[in-house]
N, C-alpha and C positions, 0 to 999 in steps of 0.2 A: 771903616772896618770894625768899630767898634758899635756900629750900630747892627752891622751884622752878626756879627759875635753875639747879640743880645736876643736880635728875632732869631737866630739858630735855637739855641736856651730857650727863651719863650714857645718857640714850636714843639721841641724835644718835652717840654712839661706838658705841654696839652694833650700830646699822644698819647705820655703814659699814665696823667689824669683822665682821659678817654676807654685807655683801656682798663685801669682800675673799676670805674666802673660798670664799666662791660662786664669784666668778671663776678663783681658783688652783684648787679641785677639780674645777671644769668641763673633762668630758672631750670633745673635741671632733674625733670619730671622720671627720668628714667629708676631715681634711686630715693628714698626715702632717710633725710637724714637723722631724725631722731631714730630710725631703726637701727641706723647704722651707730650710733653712739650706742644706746643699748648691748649692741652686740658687741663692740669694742670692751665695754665694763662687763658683759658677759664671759668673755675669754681671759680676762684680768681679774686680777686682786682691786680690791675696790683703794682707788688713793690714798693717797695718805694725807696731803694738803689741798685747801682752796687751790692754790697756785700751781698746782702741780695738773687741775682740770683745766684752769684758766689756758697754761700751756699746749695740752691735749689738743685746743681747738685749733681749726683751720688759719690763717691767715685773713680769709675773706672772713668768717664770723668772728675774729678777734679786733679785726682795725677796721675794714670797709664797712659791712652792713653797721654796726654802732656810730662812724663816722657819718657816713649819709645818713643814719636816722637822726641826727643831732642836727646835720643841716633841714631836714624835712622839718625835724621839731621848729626850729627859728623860723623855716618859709611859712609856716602855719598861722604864725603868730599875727603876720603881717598879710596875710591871704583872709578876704572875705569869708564866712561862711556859708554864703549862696556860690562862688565859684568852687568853693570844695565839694559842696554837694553835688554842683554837674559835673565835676570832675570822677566823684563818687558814680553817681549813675551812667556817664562813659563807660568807665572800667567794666561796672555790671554787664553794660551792654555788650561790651566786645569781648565777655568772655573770661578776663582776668580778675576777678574778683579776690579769688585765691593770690595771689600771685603777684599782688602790687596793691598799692595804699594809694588813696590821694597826693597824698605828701610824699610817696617817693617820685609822683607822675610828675609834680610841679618842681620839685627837683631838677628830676633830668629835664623838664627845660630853662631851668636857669641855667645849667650847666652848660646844655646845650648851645646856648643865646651867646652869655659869655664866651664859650672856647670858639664859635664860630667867627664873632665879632674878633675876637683879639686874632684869628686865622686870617682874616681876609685883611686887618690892618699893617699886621707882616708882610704879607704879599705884597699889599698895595699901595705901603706906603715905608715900610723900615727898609725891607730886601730890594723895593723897584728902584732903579740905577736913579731914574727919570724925576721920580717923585709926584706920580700922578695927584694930578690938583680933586682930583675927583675921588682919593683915598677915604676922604670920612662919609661920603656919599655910598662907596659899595660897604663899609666897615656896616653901617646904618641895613643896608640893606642884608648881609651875612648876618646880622642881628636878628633882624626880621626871620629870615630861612631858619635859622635856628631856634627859633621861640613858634614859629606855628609847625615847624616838618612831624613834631611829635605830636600835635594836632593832627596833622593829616594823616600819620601811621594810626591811630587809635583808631579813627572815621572809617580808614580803608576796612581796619580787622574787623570794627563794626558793623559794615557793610559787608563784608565778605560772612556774616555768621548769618547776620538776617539772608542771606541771599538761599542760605543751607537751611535755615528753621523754615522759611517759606518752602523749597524744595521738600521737604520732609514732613510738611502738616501733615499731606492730607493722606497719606496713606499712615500715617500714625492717627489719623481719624477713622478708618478704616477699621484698623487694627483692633480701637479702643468700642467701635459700637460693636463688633463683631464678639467681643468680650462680654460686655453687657447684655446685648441678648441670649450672649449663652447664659447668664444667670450669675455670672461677676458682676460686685459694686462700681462704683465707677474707682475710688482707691485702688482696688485690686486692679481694675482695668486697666491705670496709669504706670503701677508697678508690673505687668507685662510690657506694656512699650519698655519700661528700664530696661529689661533685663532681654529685650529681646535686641537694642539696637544701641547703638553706640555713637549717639551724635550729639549736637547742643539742644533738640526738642527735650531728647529723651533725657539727657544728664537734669534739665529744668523739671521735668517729670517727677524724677526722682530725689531732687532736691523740696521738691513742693511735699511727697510725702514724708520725707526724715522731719519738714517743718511742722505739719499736721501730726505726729508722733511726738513731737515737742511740744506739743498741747497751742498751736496757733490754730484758729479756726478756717477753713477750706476756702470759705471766699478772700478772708485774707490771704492765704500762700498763694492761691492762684493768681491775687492781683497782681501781687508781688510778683509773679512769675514772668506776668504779659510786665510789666514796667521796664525787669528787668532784660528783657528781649527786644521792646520797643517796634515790638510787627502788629500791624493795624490786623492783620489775620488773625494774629494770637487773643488782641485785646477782645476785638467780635467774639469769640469760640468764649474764652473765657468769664464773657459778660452773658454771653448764653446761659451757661453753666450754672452762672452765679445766681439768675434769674431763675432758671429752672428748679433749680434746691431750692429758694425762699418760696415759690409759689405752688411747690409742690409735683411743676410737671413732670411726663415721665421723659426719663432721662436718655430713653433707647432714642424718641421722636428727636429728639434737639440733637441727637448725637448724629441720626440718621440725614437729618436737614443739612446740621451743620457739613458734615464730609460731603456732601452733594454739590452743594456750595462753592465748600472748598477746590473740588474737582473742577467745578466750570470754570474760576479764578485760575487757577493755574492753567488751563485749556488757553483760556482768553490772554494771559499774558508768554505762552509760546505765540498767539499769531501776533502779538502788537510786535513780539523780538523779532519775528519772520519778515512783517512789515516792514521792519526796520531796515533790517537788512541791505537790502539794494541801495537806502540811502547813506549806511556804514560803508560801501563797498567801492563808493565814488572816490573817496578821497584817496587809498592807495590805487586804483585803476589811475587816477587821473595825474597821480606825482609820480609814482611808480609803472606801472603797466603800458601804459599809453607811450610814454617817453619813449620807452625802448622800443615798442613798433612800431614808430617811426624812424628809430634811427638802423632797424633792419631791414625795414620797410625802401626808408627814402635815402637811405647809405650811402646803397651803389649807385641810385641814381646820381646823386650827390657828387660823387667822384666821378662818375665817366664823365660827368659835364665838364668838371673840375681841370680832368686832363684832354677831353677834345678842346678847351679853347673856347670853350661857350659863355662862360662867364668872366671870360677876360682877365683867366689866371693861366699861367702855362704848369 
């Protein structure tokens, strides 16, 4: 009883350690909050004390985000500097660059690991009547689940942008030679895709030009642009580009190549998914679909024989 009484407690903390940080890493794109402070001391007399701003803040910016940054600060120390860096370049690639740090990413998966592990040893070995012999064996394994699943959410988002930047090249090549030959630079040309669409091509577009405004030169923003995307489509396009400025070609021809390209690539990889297809299609016809026509199929045969007495069942 007393061991239950403990894995009950021990559960009840990792819920609400679970969802503390749900709440602190919850980005929440819809409102800007130093706007909102601003506006808050906009409507107000300005303070009177330190502590009386300290007060002011939220709960999440007074104890969680400072709490987990303290823990990121310690995981850092002891984290190599080549897995932060890929961890750094994930982020980039999937999108959240804004919006998360290395060290909060290796964070939540210590946390992750942890609260997993200590969930499945509850289960499977403090709360089980039986006391399965095989408890440190899944505890090992909910370890594991829990130290790579935030691995595989970063890869999925990963994959899901590249899948959208690839979708979206070549008619944002289109867009950009079509500009050029009317007699826009190619900067200008980029800052139309910004301002005309609204996806992760065009937000990299427009991040490349605020960089070249910041006084970086063009073939480095662009590199930076394709690293940060990690699309062998984008690397191509922008190692064109890059060629083309140093050696002076003109920029409509590369641009014109380049979308042509681009267009038969994407042609070519609707028929390899088309191809595919009927081999995707096997697997639910064959667990799913198939079953059931025969069991509507061969049913009633099934039963009339069943009840004439032919299979030697009455």
């Amino acid at each position: 009883m007393d061991n239950l009484g403990i894995g009950i407690l021990i559960i009840v903390v990792l819920l609400i350690v679970a969802g503390l940080v749900y709440i602190a890493m919850r980005d929440d794109k819809k409102r800007d909050p130093l706007q909102d402070r601003l506006a808050q001391f906009g409507e107000r007399e300005l303070p009177e004390s330190l502590e009386e701003i300290e007060l002011s803040l939220s709960f999440r910016d007074r104890i969680l985000v400072p709490f987990l940054r303290r823990i990121a600060d310690i995981t850092t120390r002891f984290t190599p500097q080549k897995q932060i860096d890929e961890t750094r370049k994930q982020i980039d690639q999937a999108g959240l660059a804004g919006s998360m740090e290395p060290t909060t990413f290796l964070t939540i998966r210590i946390v992750a690991t942890v609260g997993v592990a200590l969930a499945a040893f509850m289960v499977f070995f403090v709360l089980s009547p039986s006391r399965d012999p095989n408890a440190l064996l899944y505890t090992a394994g909910g370890a594991a689940l829990g130290f790579y699943f935030p691995s595989l959410w970063i890869k999925g988002k990963i994959t899901r942008r590249q899948d959208g930047i690839l979708k979206s090249l070549p008619d944002a090549l289109d867009l950009l030679t079509i500009c050029v030959e009317a007699g826009l630079g190619f900067d200008q040309a980029m800052g139309k895709v910004y301002e005309k669409w609204d996806n992760d091509l065009a937000i990299g577009f427009g991040r490349v030009l605020r960089e070249i405004q910041l006084g970086k030169l063009r073939r480095e923003a662009l590199r930076d642009m394709s690293d940060r995307m990690g699309v062998p489509d984008v690397t191509s396009f922008t190692a064109a580009v890059i060629q083309a400025d140093q050696l002076g070609v003109s920029m409509t021809k590369i641009l014109r190549v380049q979308s042509d390209q681009m267009r038969v690539k994407r042609r070519q990889r609707a028929q390899e998914k088309a191809h595919q297809a009927p081999v995707k299609m096997m697997i639910p016809m064959v667990l799913l679909i198939f079953p059931s026509l025969w069991i509507v199929l061969l049913g009633p045969a099934v039963i009339f024989l069943m009840t004439s007495g032919a299979l030697g069942m009455v």
